[in-house]
C-alpha positions in Angstrom: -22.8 24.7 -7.5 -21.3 22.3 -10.5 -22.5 21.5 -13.7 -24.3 18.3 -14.0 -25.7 16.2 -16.6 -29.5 16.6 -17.3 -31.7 15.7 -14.5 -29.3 15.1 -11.7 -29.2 17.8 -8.5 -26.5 18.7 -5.8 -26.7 19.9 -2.9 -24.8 19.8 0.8 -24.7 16.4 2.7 -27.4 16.8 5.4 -26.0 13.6 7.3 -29.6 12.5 8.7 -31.7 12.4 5.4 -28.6 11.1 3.6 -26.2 8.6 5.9 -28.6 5.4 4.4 -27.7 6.9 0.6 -23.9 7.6 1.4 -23.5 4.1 2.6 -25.1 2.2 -0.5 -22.7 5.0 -2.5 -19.8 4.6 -0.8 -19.9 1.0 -0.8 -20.9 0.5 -4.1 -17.9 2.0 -5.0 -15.6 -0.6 -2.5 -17.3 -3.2 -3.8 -16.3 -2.6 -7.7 -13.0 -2.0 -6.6 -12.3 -4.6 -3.9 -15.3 -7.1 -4.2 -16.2 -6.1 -0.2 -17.5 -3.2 1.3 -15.8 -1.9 4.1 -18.3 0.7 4.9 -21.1 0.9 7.8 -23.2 3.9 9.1 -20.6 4.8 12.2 -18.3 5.0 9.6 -20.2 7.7 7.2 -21.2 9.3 10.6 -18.3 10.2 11.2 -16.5 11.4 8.3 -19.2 14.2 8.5 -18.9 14.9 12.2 -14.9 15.8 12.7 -14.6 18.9 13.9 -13.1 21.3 11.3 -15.7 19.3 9.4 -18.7 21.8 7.9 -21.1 19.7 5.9 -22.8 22.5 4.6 -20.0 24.3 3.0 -17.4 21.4 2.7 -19.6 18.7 0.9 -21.6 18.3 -1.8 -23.7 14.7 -3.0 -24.9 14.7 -6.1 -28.3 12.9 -7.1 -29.4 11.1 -10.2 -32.9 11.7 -12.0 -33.9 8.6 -10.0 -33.1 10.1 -6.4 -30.3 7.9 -5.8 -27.0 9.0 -4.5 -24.6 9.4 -7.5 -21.6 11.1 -6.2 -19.7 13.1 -3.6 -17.4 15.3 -2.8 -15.6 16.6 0.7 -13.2 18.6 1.3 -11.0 18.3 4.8 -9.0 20.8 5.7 -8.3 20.0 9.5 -4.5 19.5 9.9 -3.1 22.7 11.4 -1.5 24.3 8.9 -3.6 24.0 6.3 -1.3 23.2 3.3 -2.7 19.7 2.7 -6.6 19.6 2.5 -8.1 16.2 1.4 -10.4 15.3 -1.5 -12.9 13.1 -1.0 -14.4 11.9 -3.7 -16.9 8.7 -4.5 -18.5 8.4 -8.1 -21.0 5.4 -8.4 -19.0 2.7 -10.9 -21.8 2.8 -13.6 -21.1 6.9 -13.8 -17.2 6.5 -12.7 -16.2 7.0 -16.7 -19.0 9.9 -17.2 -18.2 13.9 -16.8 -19.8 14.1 -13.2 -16.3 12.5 -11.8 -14.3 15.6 -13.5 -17.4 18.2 -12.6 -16.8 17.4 -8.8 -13.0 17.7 -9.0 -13.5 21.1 -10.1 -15.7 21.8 -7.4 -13.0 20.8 -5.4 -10.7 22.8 -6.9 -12.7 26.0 -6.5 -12.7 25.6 -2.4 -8.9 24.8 -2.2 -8.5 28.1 -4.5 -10.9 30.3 -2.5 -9.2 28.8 1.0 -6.0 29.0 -0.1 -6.2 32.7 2.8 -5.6 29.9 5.8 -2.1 28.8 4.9 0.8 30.6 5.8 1.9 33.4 3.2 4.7 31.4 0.7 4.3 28.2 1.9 2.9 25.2 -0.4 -0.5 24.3 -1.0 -1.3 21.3 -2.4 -4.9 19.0 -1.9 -4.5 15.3 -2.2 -6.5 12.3 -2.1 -6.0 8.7 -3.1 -7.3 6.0 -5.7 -7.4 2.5 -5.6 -5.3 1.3 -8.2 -7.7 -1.1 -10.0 -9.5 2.5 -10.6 -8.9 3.1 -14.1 -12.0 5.7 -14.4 -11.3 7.8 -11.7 -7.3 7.6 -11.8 -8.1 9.1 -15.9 -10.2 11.7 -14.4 -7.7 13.2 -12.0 -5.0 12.9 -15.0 -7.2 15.0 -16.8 -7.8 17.6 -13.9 -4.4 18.2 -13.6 -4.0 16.1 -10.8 -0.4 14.0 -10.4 0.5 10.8 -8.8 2.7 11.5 -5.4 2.7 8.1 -3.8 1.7 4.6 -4.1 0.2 2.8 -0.4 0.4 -0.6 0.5 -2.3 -2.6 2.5 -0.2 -5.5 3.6 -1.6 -8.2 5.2 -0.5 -11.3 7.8 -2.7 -15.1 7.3 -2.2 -15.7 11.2 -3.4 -19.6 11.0 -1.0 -20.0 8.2 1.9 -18.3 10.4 1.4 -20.0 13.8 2.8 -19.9 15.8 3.5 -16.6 15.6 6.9 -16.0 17.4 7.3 -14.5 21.1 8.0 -11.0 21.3 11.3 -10.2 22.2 11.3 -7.1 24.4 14.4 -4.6 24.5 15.7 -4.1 28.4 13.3 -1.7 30.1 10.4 -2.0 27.9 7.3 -3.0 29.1 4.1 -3.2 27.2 0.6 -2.6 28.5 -2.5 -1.7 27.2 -4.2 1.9 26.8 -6.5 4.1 29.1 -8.3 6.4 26.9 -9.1 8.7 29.6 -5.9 9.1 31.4 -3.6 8.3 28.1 -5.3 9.7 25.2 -3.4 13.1 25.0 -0.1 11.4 25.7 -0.6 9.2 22.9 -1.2 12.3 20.5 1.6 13.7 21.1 3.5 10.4 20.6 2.0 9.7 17.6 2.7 13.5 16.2 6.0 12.8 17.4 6.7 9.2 16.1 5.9 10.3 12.7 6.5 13.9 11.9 9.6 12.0 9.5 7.5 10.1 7.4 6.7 11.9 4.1 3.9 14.1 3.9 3.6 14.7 7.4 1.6 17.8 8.9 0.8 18.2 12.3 -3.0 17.1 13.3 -5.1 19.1 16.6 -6.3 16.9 19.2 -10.2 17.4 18.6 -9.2 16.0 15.3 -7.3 13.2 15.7 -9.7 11.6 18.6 -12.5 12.1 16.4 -10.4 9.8 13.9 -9.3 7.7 16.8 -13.1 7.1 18.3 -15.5 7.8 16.0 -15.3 6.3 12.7 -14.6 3.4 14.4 -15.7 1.9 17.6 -12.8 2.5 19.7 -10.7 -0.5 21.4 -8.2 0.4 24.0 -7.5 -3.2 25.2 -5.9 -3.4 22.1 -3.9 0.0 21.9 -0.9 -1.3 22.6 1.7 1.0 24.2 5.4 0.3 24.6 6.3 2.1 28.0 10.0 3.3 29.3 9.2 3.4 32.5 6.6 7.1 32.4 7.5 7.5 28.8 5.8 6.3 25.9 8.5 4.4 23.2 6.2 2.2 20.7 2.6 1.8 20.5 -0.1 -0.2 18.5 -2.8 1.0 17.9 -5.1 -1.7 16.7 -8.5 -3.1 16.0 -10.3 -6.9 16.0 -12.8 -6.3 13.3 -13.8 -4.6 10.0 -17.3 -4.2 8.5 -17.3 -6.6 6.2 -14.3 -8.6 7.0 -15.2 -9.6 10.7 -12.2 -11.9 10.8 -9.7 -9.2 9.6 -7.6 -7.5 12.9 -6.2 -3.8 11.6 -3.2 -2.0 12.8 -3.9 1.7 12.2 -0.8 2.8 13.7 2.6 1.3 13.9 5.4 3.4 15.9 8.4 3.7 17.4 10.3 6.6 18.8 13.5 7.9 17.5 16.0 6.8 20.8 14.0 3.5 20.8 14.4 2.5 17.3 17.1 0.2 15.5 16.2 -2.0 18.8 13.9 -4.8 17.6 10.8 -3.0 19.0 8.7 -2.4 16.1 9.3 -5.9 15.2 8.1 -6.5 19.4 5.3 -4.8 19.3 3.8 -6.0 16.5 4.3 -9.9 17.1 2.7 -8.4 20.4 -0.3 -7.1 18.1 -0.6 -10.6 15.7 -0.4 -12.7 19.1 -3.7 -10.9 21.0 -5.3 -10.5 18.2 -5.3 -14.3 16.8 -6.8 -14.6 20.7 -9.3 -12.1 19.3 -10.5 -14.4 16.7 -8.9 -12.8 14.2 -7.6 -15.1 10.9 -6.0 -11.9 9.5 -4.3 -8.6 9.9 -3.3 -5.8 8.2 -2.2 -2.4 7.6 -1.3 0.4 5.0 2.1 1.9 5.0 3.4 4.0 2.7 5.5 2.3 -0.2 8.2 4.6 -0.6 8.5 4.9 3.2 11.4 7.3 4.4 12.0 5.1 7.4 11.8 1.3 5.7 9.0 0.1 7.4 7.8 -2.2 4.5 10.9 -3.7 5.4 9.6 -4.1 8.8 6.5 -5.9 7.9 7.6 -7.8 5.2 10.3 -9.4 8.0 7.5 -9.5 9.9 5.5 -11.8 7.4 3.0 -9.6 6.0 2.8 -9.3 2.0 1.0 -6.5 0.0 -2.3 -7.4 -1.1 -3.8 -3.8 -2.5 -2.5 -1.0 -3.8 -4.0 2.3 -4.1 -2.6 5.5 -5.5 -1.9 9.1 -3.5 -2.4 11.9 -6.0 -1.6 16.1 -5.7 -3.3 19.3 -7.1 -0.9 21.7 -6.7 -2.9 24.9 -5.8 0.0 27.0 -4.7 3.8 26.9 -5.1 5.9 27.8 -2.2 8.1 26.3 0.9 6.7 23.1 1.4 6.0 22.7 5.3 5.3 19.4 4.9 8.0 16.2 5.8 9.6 15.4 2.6 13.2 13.7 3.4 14.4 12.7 7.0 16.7 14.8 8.3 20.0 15.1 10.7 18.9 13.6 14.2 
C-alpha cells in the first residue's frame, strides 16, 4: 500500500476498531499545533461516514510497532465535479519530521492520478488540503512532494464580554430574520448557500447528501441558531452558527456567513452577524469565531474586521496539480 518504516503497518480505517485511536491521533496533532484539541468522537464519526466517503478504498491509518495510531490519510472526492479532491492528512508530532508524512502524500497522489477518469475531459485537476501555519514539519513535507501554497485562511475571532454591548442589528427595509427548520428549510438553504458563494475563490458546487452530512453530522446540529435573513419567501443572508466546540465550550462558531448578490452593499452581513454575536453571548458564549479566506474575492475580512473580530490563527491551503486544463473552479468574480 505505502512504504513504511520498519515495524509499522497500514491498512484501511475500519471506523469501529479505530474511532478511539483516530481521536488520540487527530488530537494529538491539534494539540502541538494549537495547545487544544478540537476533536471528539462525533467528529471522527463523521469524517468517515459522508456519503461519497469509502473508508476502505479512500483511507489508510498507519500503525507504529507499538499498535498506536501513527498517521492517516483520506482522500474526499465528493464535490460534483470532481476537480478538487481533498487530502487529509494527520502525522503524530513526534513522527511529523520523519519519511511516513511524505510516504502518505504519495499515497495520496497515486488515488488522485488513478481517479483522475471522473473529471470532465480538459478541465483542471488539482487536490488540496490545508496546514496550520505553526506546522513547519508537515508544510516541508508538502514542499518537497511538489505540493504549492494557494491560500492563506484566517480564523478570526470576537471577545464578546470585552465588546459589550454588542450593537443592535440594523436591518435593511424588508428583511426579517428568523431562525431555521431543518425539515422544511434544509434544501432551500443549499441552494442558497451554493448560490451565496459560487464567487468566492475555489468554489465547486457540493450535492445535497453531502453537504447535510457536513451540516449534521460532524457536528451536533443547532437550527435555533441558523440564522436566516428572509425577503419575504426568499432567502437573502443566513448564519449558520453553533454555541460550542469540543474543547472550547465557551467559543460560539459561525460556519457560514452569507449574503446574496441583490442584497449585498446593504449593511446585512454586518446585520446578521451582530444578530449572531448577540444570541449567542445569551448562549453563554465568551467567544466567536470563524475562518474566511484571506485573500477573499468579495472583502469579507473587511467585514469582520469592522465587525470587531481580529485573526487569531492562520493556516495554510496548498495544491498538487494532477492535471492541467480549464479550471472549473471560481477563480476571479466576474460581470453581474
Amino acid at each position: 500500500m505505502i512504504d513504511l518504516p520498519p515495524g509499522f503497518t497500514a491498512r484501511p480505517v475500519t471506523l469501529e476498531t479505530d474511532v478511539h485511536a483516530l481521536v488520540e491521533l487527530w488530537s494529538s496533532v491539534a494539540i502541538a499545533d494549537y495547545g487544544v484539541s478540537d476533536v471528539d468522537e462525533r467528529l471522527v464519526r463523521g469524517a468517515y461516514t459522508l456519503p461519497a466517503f469509502d473508508p476502505e478504498s479512500d483511507s489508510c491509518v498507519v500503525f507504529d510497532p507499538e499498535g498506536r495510531a501513527a498517521g492517516v490519510i483520506d482522500y474526499y472526492d465528493g464535490e460534483e465535479m470532481h476537480v478538487a479532491p481533498y487530502a487529509f492528512l494527520r502525522v503524530r508530532p513526534d513522527l511529523a519530521a520523519s519519511g511516513l508524512t511524505d510516504a502518505l502524500l504519495r499515497r495520496a497522489d497515486r488515488l488522485a492520478n488513478e481517479r483522475l477518469h471522473r473529471a470532465p475531459a480538459g478541465a483542471r485537476v488539482a487536490m488540496v488540503t490545508d496546514v496550520p501555519s505553526v506546522n513547519a514539519a508537515v508544510i516541508a513535507a508538502l514542499q518537497r512532494s511538489g505540493w504549492r501554497r494557494d491560500r492563506t485562511d484566517l480564523t478570526m475571532e470576537i471577545d464578546l464580554v470585552a465588546a459589550s454591548p454588542i450593537p443592535e442589528p440594523a436591518w435593511p427595509d424588508g428583511i426579517a430574520i428568523r431562525s431555521a427548520d431543518l425539515e422544511r428549510d434544509a434544501r432551500a438553504i443549499h441552494r442558497a448557500e451554493e448560490d451565496f458563494f459560487s464567487d468566492h475563490y475555489g468554489f465547486v458546487p457540493e450535492p445535497f447528501a453531502e453537504w447535510f452530512h457536513f451540516r449534521t453530522e460532524f457536528r451536533a446540529a443547532e437550527p435555533e441558531l441558523w440564522f436566516l435573513a428572509m425577503d419575504r419567501e426568499e432567502i437573502a443572508g443566513m448564519a449558520l452558527c453553533s454555541s460550542t466546540r469540543p474543547g472550547e465550550p465557551d467559543l460560539g462558531w459561525v460556519s457560514t456567513l452569507g449574503v446574496g448578490r441583490p442584497w449585498r452593499r446593504r449593511g446585512l452581513a454586518l446585520a446578521i452577524l451582530r444578530h449572531a454575536f448577540r444570541v449567542l453571548g445569551d448562549r453563554g458564549c465568551r467567544r466567536v469565531g470563524l475562518g474566511v479566506d484571506a485573500q477573499s474575492l468579495t472583502g469579507a475580512t473587511r467585514l469582520y474586521e469592522r465587525a470587531g473580530m481580529r485573526p487569531v490563527r492562520t493556516s495554510y491551503r496548498y495544491e498538487r496539480l494532477i492535471r492541467d486544463g480549464r479550471d472549473l473552479r471560481t477563480v476571479e468574480l466576474t460581470a453581474g
